[in-house]
Structures are given as structure tokens and as C-alpha cells.
C-alpha positions in Angstrom: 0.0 0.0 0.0 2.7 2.2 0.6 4.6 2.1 -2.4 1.0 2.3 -4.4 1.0 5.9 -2.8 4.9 6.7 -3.8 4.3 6.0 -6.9 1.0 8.0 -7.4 2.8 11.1 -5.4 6.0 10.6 -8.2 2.8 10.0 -11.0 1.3 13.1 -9.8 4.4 15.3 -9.4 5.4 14.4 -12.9 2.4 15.5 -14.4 2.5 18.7 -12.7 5.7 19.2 -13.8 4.8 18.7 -17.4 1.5 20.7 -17.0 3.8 23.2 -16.0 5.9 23.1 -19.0 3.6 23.3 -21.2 2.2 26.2 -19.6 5.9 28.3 -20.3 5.8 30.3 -23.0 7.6 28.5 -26.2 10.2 31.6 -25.9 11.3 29.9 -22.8 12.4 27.4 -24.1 15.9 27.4 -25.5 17.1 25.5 -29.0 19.3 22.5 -28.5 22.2 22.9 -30.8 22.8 19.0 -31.3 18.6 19.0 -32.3 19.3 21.7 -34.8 22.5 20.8 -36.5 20.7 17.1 -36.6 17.6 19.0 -38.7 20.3 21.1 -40.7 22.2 18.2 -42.1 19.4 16.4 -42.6 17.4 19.0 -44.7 20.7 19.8 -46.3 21.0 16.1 -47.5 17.4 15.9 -48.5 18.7 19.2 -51.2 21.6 17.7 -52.5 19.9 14.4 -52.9 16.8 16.7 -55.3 19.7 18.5 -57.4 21.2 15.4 -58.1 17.6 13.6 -59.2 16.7 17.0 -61.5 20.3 17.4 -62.8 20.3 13.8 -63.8 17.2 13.0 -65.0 14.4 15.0 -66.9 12.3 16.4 -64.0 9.3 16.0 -66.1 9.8 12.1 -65.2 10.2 12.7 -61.9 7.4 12.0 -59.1 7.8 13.1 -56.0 5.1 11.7 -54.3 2.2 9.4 -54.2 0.0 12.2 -54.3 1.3 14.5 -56.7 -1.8 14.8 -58.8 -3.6 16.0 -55.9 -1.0 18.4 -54.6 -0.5 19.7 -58.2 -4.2 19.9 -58.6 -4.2 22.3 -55.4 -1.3 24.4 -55.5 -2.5 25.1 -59.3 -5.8 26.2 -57.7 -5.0 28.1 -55.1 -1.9 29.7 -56.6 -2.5 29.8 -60.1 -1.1 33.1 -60.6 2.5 32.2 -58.5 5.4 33.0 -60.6 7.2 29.4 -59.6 10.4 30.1 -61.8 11.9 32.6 -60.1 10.3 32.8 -56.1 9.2 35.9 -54.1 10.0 35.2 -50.6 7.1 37.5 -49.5 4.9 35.4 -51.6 5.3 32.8 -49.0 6.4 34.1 -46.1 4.2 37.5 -45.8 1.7 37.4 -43.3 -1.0 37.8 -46.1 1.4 34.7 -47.9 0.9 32.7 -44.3 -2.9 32.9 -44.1 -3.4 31.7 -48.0 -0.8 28.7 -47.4 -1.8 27.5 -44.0 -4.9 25.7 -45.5 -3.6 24.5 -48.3 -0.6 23.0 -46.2 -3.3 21.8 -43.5 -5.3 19.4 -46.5 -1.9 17.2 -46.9 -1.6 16.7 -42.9 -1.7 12.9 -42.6 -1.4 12.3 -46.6 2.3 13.8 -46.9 5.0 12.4 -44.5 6.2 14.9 -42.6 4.1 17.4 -44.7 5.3 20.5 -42.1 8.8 19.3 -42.0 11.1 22.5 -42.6 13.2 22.0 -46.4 15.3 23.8 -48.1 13.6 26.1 -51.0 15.7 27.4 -54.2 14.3 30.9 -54.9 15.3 30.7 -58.7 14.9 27.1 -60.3 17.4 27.8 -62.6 20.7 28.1 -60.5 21.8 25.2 -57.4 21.3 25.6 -53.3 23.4 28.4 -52.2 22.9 30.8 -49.3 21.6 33.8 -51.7 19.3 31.3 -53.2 17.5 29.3 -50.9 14.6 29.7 -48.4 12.8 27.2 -45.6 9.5 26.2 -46.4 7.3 23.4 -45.6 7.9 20.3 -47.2 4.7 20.4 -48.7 5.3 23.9 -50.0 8.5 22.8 -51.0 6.7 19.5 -53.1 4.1 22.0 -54.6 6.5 24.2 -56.1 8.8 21.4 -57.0 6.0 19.6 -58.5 4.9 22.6 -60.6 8.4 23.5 -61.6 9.3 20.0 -63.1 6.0 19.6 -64.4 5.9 23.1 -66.2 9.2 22.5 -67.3 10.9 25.3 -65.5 13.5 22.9 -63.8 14.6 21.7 -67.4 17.2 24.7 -67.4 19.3 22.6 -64.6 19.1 19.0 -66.6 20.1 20.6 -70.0 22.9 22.8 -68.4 24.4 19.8 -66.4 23.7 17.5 -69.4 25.2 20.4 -71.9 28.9 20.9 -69.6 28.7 16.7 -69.7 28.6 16.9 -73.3 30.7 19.8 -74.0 33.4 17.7 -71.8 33.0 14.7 -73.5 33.5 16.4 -76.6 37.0 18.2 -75.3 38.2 15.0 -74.9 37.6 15.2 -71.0 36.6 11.9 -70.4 36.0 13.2 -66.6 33.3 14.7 -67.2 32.0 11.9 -69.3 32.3 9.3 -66.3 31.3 12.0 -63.5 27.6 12.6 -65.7 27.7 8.9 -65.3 28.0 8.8 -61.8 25.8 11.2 -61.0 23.2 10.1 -62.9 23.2 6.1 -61.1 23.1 7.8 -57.8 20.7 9.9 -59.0 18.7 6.5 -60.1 19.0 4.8 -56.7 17.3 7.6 -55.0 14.3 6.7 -57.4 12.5 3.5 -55.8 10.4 1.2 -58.2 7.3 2.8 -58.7 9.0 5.5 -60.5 8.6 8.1 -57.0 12.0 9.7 -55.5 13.0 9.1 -52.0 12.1 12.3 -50.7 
């Protein structure tokens, strides 16, 4: 009987405790650098990984998703007028921006893994991830622009000018650049699983 009431008091004192916490205002809560630099790499791998899959294969091929009818579908309704080639960041990130995307996000919550996971953006489709060039977004933002890019053909620019420099090498006699096209393009394929969709 008496360690039935220790472990309710320790029961009850926990959830206090958490009660408590959850009550603190999320500013007091500080960022755990290991917990960030884990979510940087990791969103940093998932762009590399998508430059490699549209520099080596015709992006209209690609599928992203399961679902990328659907998201297609709705981004092209809700956004029909977004310029998707080259990006305003207040287009998405304005407050005005927020309160159009936050539905649209919301309908792929439980449909798309991860659908609010924070990605890495390119502002212009036609040049690679660097600092000047890249935004966070939602990874379902970042599918529904990624979708409509390859599928309107605005991230052909990156496949011809990779495949054009491989060509142009070959042609010099640079068999490196020959064999490195090569490369890039099988680990390109093995990020592409058997029903034709990209691990993403």
C-alpha cells in the first residue's frame, strides 16, 4: 500500500511538472544545438539528394510523391497566378502569404509524411542551393513548387545545363566529365524507388 501511494505522489508530481511546462511560453524554451545541427544536415541532404535527381534526369519524369496529382491539382488552384520560376520570398512568407498557405498546407496533414517538416527552397529554379538562393519552407510547399516546376518545365534549365557541360566535356576530350555525368546520374537512379517516386 505504501509504495502504491509513492508512486502516485511521483505519477502526480510528474504531471504537474509537465503541465507546467507546457504552460511556459515556447520563448522559454531554449534550442538545442545537437537537435538543430541534426535538422540542418538532414534537410541539407534531402537538397543535394533533389539537385542530383533533377540534374540527372528529366524532371518532367520525376514524381515526388504518391500524391502528386492531388498536390499539383491544389497548388495550381489556389496559386495559379505564382510565378514558380523565379520565387518571391514575401509570396510565401508575408503574413497575407501565411494565411493563404496554412490551408492548403493543413489538407496534406496525414497524406504527406512529414508534410510540415522545414526544407530547403531554391528561390530561382534555374541556379543550385546556395545561401543567396535558398529559403525554408514546408515540405509540402516545397513538393508543390517542385512539383509545378518540373512539371511546367521550369527545372529543365538545370538538366540541359548539367547534361550540356557533360557533353561539352566529352567532346574536349575530358573523359571526366563523361564518367562524373555517369555517376551522378546512377546515384541519382538509386534515390528513385520502383514505382517511378524519388526518395524524398
Amino acid at each position: 500500500m505504501e509504495a502504491s501511494s509513492r508512486t502516485e505522489e511521483l505519477v502526480s508530481g510528474e504531471l504537474v511538472s509537465v503541465a507546467h511546462a507546457l504552460s511556459l511560453p515556447a520563448e522559454s524554451y531554449s534550442n538545442d544545438p545537437d537537435i538543430e545541427m541534426a535538422w540542418a544536415m538532414r534537410a541539407m541532404q534531402h537538397a543535394e539528394v533533389y539537385y542530383k535527381l533533377i540534374s540527372s534526369v528529366d524532371p518532367q519524369l520525376l514524381k515526388l510523391t504518391k500524391v502528386d496529382d492531388q498536390i499539383y491539382s491544389e497548388f495550381r488552384e489556389n496559386f495559379e497566378k505564382l510565378r514558380i520560376d523565379v520565387l518571391d520570398p514575401e509570396e510565401l512568407k508575408s503574413e497575407s502569404a501565411k494565411e493563404k498557405w496554412r490551408p492548403f498546407c493543413l489538407k496534406f496533414d496525414g497524406i504527406v509524411e512529414d508534410f510540415n517538416y522545414g526544407t530547403l527552397l531554391r528561390l530561382d529554379c534555374s541556379q543550385g542551393y546556395t545561401e543567396e538562393n535558398t529559403i525554408f519552407a514546408p515540405r509540402i510547399q516545397f513538393f508543390a513548387i517542385e512539383i509545378a516546376r518540373n512539371r511546367e518545365g521550369c527545372n529543365k534549365a538545370v538538366y540541359t545545363s548539367v547534361k550540356d557541360k557533360e557533353e561539352k566535356g566529352a567532346n574536349n576530350g575530358g573523359e571526366k566529365g563523361a564518367d562524373s555525368g555517369g555517376e551522378t546520374e546512377k546515384e541519382a537512379n538509386k534515390e528513385i524507388n520502383k514505382s517511378g517516386e524519388t526518395a524524398m
